[in-house]
C-alpha positions in Angstrom: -19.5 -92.5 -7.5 -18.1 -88.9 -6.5 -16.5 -87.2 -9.1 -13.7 -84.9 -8.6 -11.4 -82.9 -11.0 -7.7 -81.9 -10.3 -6.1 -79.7 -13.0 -2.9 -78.3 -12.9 -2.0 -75.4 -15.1 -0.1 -71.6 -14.9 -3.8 -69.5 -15.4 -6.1 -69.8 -12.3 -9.0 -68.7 -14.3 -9.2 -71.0 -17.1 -8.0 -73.9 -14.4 -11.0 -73.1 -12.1 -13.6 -72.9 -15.7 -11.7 -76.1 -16.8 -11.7 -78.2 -13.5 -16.0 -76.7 -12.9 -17.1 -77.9 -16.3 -15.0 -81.4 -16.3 -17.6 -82.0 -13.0 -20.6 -80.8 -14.4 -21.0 -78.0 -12.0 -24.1 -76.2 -13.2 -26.0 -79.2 -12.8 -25.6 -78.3 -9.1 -27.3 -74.7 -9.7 -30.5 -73.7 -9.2 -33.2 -71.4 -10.7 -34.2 -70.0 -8.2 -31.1 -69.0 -5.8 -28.5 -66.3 -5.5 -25.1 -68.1 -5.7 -22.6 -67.1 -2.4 -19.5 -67.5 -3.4 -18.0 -68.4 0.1 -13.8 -67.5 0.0 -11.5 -68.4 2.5 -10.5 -64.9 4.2 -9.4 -66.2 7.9 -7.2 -63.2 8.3 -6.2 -60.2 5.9 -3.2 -61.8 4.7 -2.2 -61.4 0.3 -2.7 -65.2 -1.2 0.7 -65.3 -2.0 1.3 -66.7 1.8 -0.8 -69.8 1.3 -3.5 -68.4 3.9 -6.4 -66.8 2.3 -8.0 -67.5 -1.3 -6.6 -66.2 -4.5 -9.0 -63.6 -6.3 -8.1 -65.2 -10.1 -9.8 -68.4 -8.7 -12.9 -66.3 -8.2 -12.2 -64.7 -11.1 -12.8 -68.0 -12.7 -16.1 -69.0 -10.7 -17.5 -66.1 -11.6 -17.1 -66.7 -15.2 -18.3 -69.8 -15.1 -21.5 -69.3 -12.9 -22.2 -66.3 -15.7 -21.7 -68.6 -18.8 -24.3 -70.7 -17.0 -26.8 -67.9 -16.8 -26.4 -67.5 -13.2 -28.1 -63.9 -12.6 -27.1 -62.8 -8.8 -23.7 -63.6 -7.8 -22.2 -62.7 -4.0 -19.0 -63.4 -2.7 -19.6 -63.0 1.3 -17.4 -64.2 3.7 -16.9 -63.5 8.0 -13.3 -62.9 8.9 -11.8 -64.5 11.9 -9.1 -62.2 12.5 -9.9 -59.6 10.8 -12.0 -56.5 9.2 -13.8 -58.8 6.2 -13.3 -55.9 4.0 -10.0 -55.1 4.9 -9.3 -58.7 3.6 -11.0 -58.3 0.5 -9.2 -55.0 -0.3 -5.6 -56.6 0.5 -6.5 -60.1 -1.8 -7.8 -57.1 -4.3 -11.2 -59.3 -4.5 -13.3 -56.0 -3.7 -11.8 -54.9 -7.0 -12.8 -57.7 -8.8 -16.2 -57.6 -7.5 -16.6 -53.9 -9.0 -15.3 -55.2 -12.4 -17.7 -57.6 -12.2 -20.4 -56.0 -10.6 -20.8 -58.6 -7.7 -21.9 -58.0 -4.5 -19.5 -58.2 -1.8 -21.4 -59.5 2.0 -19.4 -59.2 5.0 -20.9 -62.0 6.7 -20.1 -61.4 10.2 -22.5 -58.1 9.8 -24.6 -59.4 7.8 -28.5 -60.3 9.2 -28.0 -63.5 11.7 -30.8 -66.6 12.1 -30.5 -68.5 15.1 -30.8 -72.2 14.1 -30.1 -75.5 15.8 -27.9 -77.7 14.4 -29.8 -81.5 14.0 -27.4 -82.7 17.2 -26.3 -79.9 18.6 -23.2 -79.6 20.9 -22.5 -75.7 21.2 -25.9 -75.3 21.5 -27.9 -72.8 18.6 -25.6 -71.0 16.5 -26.1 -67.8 14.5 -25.8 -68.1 10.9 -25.6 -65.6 7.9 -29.1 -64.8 6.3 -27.4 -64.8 2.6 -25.8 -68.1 3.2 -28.9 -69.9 4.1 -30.8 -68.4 1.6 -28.0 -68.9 -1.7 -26.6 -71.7 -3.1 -23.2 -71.8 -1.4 -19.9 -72.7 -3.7 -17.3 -72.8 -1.2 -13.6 -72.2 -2.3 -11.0 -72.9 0.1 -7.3 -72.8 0.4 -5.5 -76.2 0.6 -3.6 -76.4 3.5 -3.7 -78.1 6.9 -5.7 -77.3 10.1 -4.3 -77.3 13.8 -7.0 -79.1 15.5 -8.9 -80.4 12.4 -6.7 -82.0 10.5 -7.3 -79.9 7.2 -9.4 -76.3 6.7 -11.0 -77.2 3.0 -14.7 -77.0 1.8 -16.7 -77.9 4.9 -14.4 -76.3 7.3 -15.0 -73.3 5.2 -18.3 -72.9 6.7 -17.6 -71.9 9.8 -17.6 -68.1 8.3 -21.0 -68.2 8.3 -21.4 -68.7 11.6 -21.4 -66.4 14.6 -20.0 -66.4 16.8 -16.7 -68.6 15.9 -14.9 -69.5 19.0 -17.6 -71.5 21.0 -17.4 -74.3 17.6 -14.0 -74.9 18.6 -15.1 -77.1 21.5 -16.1 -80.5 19.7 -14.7 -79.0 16.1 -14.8 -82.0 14.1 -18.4 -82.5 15.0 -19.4 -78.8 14.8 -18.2 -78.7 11.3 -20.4 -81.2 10.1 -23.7 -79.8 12.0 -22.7 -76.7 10.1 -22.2 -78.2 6.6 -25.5 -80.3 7.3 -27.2 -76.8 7.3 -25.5 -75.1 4.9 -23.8 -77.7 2.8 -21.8 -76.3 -0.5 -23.3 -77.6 -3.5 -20.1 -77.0 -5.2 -16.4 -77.1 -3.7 -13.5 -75.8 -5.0 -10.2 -76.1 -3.5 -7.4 -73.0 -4.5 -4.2 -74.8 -4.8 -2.2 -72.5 -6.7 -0.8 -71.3 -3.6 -0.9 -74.0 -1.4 0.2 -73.2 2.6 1.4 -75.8 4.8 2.5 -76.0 8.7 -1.0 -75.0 9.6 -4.1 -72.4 8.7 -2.5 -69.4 9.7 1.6 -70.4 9.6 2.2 -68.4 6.3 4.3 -71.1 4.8 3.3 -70.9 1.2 3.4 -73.6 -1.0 3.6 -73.3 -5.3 1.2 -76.5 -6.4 -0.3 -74.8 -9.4 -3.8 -76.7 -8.7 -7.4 -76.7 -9.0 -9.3 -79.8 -7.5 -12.9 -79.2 -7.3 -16.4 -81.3 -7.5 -20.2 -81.7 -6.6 -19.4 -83.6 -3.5 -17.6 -81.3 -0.8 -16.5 -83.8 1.3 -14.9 -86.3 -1.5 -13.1 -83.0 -2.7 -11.8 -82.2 0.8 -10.8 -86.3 0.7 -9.0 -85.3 -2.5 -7.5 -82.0 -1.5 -5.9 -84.3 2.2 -4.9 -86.8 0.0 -2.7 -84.5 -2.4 -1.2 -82.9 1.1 0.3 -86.4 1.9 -2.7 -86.5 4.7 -4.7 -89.7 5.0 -8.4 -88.8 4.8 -9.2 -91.2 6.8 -7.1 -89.7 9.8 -9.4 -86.7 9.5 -12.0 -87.2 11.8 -14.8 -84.8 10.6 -14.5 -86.0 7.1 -15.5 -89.2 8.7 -18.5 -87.9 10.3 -19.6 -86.1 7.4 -19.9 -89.7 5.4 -21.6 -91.0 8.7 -24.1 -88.1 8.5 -24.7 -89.0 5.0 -23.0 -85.7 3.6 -20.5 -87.4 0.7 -18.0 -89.4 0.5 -14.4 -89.4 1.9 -13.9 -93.0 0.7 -10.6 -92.5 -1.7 -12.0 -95.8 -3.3 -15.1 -94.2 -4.1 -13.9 -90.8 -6.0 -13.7 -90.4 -9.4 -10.2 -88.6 -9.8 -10.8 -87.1 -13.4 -7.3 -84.6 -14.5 -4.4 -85.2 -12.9 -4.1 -88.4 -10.5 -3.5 -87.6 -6.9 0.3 -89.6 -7.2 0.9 -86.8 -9.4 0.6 -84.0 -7.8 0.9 -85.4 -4.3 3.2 -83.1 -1.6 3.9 -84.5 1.4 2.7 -81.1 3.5 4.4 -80.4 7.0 1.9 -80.3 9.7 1.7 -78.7 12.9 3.0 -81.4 16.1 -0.8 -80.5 17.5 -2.4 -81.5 14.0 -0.2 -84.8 14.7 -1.1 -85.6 17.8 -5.0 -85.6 17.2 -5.0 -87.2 14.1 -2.8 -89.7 15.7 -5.8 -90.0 18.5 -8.6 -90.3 16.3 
C-alpha cells in the first residue's frame, strides 16, 4: 500500500523535512545518482500567487537530501513562459542555491536526448540530459490544470521535455509516457500557497500544506483529493495506474498526518477543466 504524508504547519522547511522522513524518503535514493530537484517554474511569477513553487519548500528538500548524505544536488527546471533563470531570481531560489551551493540547470538549454516514449503519440521527444541521468524529486504546486485536470508530480515532467507544445495534443497520455521515462522517485506537493481557477490564473490559495510520498501518482491522487477533485475524474492519473506507474486508488493510500477531510478545499476550476473531466 502507497504511503502518503500530509502535514500542515506555519514553517515550510521543517513541514517538507517532517512530511519526507514520515515516508521514508531516502529509501528512494540512490548511491550512485545526482538528485534533480525538479520545481514547478511555469512562468516567472513570486509563489505568493499560487503559480510557481515556494523556495522554503526546497529549502527543506535540500536539507533533508544533505542529512541523508546526498553529495550532488541540482534544482533544474525548463520554463514555459519564461526565462528559467529569470524565474528562479524572482522566487529568489537562485539565491538559495548559492547559500547552499547547489547547482541551478536551466533545462530547456541544457543537453537534449531524443528518446521514444514506449507508445508514442507525439512522436520522439527531447528530454533533458540531467533529468535522465539524476534521480528526479519533483515538487509541484497544488492547484488545478485546464486541460489535465490537475498540474502535480507527473505533470511536472513535462519541463524536461522539449519542445512543450506538441505534448498538448493527447496530454493525459503524453504525461504518462513522460513519467514512464523519467518517473520521480519522490513527489512533493507545495501547498503552502495553494492556487486555484487553473495553472496560470494567479488566484492564490493559503492551505499551509505539505503532502508528499514514494509513489507520485498516489501523491497526485492525494494532492486532487484535498482540492475537492475526484482522482478518479483525472484521466492521466488513471493511465498512469494502467501503465503500472502507482496508485491513484484513494482506497489504496496510506494517508499518514493530517486526513484529507481535514484539510480538504473545495478548489474552483476552470469551465474547460469541467467539461473534460466531465467527458472522461
Amino acid at each position: 500500500m502507497a504511503r502518503v504524508a500530509i502535514v500542515k504547519g506555519i514553517n515550510p522547511q521543517d513541514m517538507t523535512v517532517e512530511a519526507l522522513e514520515m515516508v521514508e524518503a531516502h529509501e528512494a535514493l540512490s548511491d550512485e545518482k545526482p538528485v534533480l530537484i525538479k520545481p514547478n517554474y511555469i512562468n516567472a511569477s513570486h509563489p505568493s500567487t499560487g503559480i510557481t513553487t515556494d523556495s522554503r519548500v526546497i529549502e527543506g528538500l535540500v536539507k533533508f537530501l544533505k542529512q541523508h548524505g546526498v553529495k550532488e544536488i541540482i534544482i533544474g527546471e525548463g520554463s514555459g513562459f519564461a526565462d528559467t533563470f529569470e524565474a528562479f531570481r524572482v522566487a529568489r531560489v537562485d539565491a538559495l542555491a548559492k547559500r547552499l551551493n547547489v547547482k541551478l540547470v536551466d533545462l530547456n538549454r541544457d543537453d537534449l536526448l531524443e528518446v521514444s516514449p514506449p507508445s508514442p503519440l507525439a512522436g520522439k521527444v527531447r528530454i533533458a540530459k540531467t533529468a535522465l541521468e539524476s534521480t528526479i524529486v519533483s515538487v509541484a504546486k497544488l492547484k488545478p490544470h485546464r486541460m489535465a485536470g490537475v498540474t502535480l508530480s507527473i505533470k511536472n515532467m513535462i519541463g524536461a521535455v522539449t519542445p512543450k507544445g506538441s505534448l498538448h495534443f493527447h496530454l493525459n497520455r503524453n504525461i504518462v509516457e513522460i513519467a514512464s521515462i523519467i518517473k520521480p522517485r519522490i513527489a512533493v506537493i507545495d501547498g503552502i500557497i495553494a492556487g486555484e481557477g487553473y495553472e496560470t490564473s494567479g488566484n492564490p490559495v493559503e492551505m499551509n500544506l505539505i503532502i508528499a510520498g514514494r509513489d507520485p501518482v498516489a501523491v497526485d491522487a492525494v494532492g486532487a483529493a484535498v482540492m475537492g477533485i475526484p482522482p478518479e475524474g483525472v484521466k492521466h492519473l488513471g493511465l498512469a495506474e494502467e501503465k503500472a506507474l502507482g496508485t491513484c486508488d484513494l482506497n489504496q493510500i496510506e494517508i499518514i498526518g493530517e486526513p484529507i477531510e481535514n484539510v480538504r478545499k473545495k478548489f474552483k476550476t476552470s469551465i474547460l477543466s469541467s467539461f473534460l473531466t466531465h467527458l472522461g
